[in-house]
Z-matrix of the N, CA and C atoms (Angstrom, degrees):
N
C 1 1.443
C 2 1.525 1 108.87
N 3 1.313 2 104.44 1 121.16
C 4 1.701 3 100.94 2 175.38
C 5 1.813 4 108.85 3 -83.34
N 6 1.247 5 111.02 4 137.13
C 7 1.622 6 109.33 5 174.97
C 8 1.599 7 102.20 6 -113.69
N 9 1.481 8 105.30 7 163.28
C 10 1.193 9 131.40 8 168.51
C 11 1.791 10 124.32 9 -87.05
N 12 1.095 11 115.59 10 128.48
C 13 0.927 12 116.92 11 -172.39
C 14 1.571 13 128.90 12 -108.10
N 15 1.348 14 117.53 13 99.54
C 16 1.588 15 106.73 14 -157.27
C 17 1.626 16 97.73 15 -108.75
N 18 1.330 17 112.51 16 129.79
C 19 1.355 18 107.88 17 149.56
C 20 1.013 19 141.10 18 -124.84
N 21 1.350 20 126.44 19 133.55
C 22 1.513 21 139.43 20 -127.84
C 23 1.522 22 98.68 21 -86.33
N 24 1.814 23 126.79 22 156.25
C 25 1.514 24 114.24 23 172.93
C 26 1.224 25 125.32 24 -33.87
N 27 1.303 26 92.78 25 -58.79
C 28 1.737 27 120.78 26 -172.07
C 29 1.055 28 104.82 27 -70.98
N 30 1.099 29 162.98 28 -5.28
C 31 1.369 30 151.42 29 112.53
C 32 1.685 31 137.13 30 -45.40
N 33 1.244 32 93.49 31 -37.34
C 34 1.672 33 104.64 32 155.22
C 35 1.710 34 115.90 33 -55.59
N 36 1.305 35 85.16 34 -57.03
C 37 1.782 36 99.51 35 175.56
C 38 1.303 37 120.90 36 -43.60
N 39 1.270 38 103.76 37 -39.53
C 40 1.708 39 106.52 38 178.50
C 41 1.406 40 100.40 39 -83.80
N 42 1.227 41 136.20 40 -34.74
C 43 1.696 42 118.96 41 -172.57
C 44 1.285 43 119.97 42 -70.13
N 45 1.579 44 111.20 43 -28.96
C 46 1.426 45 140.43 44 170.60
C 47 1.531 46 110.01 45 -48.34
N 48 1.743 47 102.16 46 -60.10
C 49 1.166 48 108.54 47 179.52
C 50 1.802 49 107.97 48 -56.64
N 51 1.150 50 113.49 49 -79.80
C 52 1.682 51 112.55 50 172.93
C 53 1.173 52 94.86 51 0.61
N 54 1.363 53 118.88 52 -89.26
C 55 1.301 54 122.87 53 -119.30
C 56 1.453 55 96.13 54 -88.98
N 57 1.382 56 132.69 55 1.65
C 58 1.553 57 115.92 56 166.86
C 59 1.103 58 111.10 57 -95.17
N 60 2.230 59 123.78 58 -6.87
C 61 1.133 60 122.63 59 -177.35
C 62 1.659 61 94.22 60 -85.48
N 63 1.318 62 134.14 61 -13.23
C 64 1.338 63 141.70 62 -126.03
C 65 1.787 64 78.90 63 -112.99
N 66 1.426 65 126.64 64 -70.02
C 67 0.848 66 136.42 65 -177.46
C 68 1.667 67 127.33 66 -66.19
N 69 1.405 68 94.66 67 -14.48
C 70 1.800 69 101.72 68 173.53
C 71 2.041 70 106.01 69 -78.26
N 72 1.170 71 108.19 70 -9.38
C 73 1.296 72 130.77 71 -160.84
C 74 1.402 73 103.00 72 -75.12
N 75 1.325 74 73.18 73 -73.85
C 76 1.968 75 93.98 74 -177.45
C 77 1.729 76 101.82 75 -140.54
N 78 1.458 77 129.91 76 149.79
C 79 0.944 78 124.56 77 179.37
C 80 1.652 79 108.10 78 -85.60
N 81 1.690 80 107.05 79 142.99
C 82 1.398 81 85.70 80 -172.81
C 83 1.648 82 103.66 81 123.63
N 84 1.318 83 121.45 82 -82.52
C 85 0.932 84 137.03 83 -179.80
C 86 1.183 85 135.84 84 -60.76
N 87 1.290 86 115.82 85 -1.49
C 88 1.606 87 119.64 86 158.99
C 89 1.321 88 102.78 87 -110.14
N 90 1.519 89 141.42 88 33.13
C 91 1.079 90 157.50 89 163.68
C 92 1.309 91 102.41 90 -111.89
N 93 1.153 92 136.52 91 -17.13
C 94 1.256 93 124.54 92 -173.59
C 95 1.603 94 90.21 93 -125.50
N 96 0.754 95 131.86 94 -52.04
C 97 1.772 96 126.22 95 162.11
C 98 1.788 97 102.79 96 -8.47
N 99 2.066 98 91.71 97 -63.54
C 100 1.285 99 95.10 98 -172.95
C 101 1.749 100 129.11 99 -53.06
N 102 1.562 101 101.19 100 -26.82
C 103 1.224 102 120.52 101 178.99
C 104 1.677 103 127.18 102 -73.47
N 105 1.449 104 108.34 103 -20.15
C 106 1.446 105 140.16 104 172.76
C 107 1.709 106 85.54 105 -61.01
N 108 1.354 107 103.20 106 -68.82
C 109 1.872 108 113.04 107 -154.66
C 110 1.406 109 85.83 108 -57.55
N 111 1.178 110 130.01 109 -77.21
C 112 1.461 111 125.61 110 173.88
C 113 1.469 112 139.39 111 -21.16
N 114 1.065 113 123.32 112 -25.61
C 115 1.018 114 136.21 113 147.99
C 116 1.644 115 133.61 114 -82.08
N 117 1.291 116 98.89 115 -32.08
C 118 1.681 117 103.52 116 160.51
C 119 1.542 118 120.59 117 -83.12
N 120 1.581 119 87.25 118 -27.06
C 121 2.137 120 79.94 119 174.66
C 122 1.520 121 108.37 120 -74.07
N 123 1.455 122 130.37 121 -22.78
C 124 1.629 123 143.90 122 155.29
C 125 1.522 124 108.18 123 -15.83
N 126 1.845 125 78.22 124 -78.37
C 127 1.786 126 104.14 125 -171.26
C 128 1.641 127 114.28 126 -49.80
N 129 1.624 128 106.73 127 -47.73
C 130 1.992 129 119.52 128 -155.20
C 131 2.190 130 74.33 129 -55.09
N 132 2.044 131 113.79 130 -70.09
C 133 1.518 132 120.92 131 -167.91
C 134 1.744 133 100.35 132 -43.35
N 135 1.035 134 141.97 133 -59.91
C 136 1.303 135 126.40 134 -178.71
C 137 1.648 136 120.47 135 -63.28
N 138 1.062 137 129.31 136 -51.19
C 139 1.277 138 152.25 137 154.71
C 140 1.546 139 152.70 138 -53.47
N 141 1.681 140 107.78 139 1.04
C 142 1.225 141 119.94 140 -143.91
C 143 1.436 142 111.25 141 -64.08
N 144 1.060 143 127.32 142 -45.82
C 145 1.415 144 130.74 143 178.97
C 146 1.894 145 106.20 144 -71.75
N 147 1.116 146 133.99 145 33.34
C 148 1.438 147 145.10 146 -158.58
C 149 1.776 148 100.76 147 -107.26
N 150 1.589 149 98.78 148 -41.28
C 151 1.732 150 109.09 149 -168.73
C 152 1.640 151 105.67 150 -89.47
N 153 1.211 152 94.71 151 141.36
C 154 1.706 153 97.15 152 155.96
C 155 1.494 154 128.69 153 -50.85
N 156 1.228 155 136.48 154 141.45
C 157 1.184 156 135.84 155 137.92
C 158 1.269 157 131.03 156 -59.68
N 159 1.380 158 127.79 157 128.80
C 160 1.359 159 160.42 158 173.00
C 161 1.413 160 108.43 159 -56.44
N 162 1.459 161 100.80 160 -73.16
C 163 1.565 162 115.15 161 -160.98
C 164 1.130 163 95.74 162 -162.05
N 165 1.390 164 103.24 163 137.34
C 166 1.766 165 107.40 164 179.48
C 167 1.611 166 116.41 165 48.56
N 168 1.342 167 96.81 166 -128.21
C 169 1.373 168 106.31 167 -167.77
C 170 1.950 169 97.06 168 -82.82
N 171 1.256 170 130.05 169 -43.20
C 172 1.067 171 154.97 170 167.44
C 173 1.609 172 110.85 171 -4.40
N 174 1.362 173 124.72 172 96.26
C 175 0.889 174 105.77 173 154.92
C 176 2.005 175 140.03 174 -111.77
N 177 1.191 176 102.52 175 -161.51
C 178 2.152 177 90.46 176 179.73
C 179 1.468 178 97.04 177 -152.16
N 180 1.410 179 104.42 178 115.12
C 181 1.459 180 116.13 179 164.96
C 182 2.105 181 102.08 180 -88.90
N 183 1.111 182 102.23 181 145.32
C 184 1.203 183 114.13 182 166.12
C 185 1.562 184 129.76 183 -75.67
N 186 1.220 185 138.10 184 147.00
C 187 1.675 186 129.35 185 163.55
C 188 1.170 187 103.13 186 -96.39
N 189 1.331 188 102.71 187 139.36
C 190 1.603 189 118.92 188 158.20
C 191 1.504 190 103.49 189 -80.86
N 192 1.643 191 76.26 190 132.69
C 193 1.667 192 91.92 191 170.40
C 194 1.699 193 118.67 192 99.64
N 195 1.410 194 100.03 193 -48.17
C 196 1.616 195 106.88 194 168.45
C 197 1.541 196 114.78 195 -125.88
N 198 1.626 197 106.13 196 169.00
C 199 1.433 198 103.62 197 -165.56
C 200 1.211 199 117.65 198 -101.53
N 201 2.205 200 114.78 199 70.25
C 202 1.287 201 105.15 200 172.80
C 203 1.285 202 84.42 201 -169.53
N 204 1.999 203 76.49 202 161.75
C 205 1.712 204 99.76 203 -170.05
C 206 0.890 205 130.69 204 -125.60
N 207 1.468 206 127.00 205 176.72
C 208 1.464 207 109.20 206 -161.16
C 209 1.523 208 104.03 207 -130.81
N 210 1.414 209 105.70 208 120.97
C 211 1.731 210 105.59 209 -172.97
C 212 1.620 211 91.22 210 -100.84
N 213 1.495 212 91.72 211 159.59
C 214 1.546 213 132.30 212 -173.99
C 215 1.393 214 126.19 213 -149.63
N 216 1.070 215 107.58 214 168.76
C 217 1.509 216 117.09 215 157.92
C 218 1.265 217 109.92 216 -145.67
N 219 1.927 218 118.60 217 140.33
C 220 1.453 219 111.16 218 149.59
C 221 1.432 220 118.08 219 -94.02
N 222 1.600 221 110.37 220 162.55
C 223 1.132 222 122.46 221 179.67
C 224 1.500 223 108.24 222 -150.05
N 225 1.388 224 118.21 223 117.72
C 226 1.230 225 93.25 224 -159.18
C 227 1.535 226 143.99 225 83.94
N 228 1.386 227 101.63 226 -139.05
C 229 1.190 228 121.87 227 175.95
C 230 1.662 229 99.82 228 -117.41
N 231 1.150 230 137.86 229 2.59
C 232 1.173 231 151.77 230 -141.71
C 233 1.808 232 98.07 231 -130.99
N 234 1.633 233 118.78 232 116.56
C 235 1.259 234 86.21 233 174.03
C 236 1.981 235 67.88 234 -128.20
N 237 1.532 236 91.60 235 159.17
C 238 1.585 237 112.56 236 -165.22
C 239 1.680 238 107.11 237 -113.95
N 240 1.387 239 128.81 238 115.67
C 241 1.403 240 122.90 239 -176.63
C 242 1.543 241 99.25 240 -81.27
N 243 0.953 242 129.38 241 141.74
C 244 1.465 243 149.33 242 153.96
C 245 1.717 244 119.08 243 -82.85
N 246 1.025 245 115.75 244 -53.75
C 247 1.355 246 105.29 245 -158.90
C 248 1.763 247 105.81 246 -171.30
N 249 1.398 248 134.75 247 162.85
C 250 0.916 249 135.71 248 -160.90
C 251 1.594 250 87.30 249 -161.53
N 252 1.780 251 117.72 250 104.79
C 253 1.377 252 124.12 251 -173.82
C 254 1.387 253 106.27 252 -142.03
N 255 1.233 254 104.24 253 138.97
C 256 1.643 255 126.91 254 -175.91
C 257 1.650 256 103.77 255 -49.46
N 258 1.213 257 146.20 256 154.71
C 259 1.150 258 131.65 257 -153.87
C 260 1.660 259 111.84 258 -103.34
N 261 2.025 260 93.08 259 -8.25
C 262 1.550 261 90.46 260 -172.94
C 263 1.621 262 110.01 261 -98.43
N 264 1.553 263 95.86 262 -7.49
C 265 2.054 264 95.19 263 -169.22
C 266 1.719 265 92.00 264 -76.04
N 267 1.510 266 102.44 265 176.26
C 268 1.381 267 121.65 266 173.51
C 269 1.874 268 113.53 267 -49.25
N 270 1.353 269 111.94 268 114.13
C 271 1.827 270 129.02 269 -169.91
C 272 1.585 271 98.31 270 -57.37
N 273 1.582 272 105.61 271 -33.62
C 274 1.434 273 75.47 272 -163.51
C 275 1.760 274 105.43 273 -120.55
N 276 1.189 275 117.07 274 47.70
C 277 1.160 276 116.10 275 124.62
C 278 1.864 277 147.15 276 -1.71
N 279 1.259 278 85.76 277 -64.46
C 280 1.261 279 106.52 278 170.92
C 281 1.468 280 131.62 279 -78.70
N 282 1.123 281 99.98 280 0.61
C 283 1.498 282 129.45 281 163.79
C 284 1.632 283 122.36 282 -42.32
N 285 1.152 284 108.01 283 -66.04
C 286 1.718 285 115.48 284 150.35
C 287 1.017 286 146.22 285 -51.55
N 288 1.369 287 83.34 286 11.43
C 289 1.858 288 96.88 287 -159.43
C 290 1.744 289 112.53 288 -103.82
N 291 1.336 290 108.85 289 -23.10
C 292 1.261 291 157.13 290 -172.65
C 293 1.612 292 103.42 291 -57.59
């Protein structure tokens, strides 16, 4: 089954954010941050039913390499990004997002 992959503003927003905190750091590294997400947003469209659920329907794939995850939901053929959060701030965040 091929799925769709939507990602939501506010989820952009947060990868955005990373990666200019990622790259103010060290140069470089919020380029490859970006490449982490990229490769897990790969995995969630090939893979979607692969991650645990959180809450509800909700699930959180992990990044390699850095400490954050990326919640979703499928629906369908439709799987929906929510949010992209550092692994130590408050999880459910993304709660509103819903």
């Amino acid at each position: 089954m091929t799925y769709e992959l939507l990602v939501r503003p506010e989820a952009e927003s947060d990868m955005l954010a990373a990666h200019a905190w990622y790259e103010d750091r060290k140069p470089g590294l919020g380029a490859q941050f970006l490449q982490a997400v990229e490769s897990c947003l790969e995995t969630i469209r090939r893979y979607p039913l692969a991650y645990a659920k959180v809450e509800g329907e909700v699930r959180r794939a992990l990044l390699k390499r850095f400490p954050y995850g990326i919640f979703y939901i499928v629906d369908g053929e439709r799987i929906s990004i929510l949010a992209c959060l550092h692994a130590k701030r408050r999880l459910g965040l993304w709660r509103p997002r819903l």
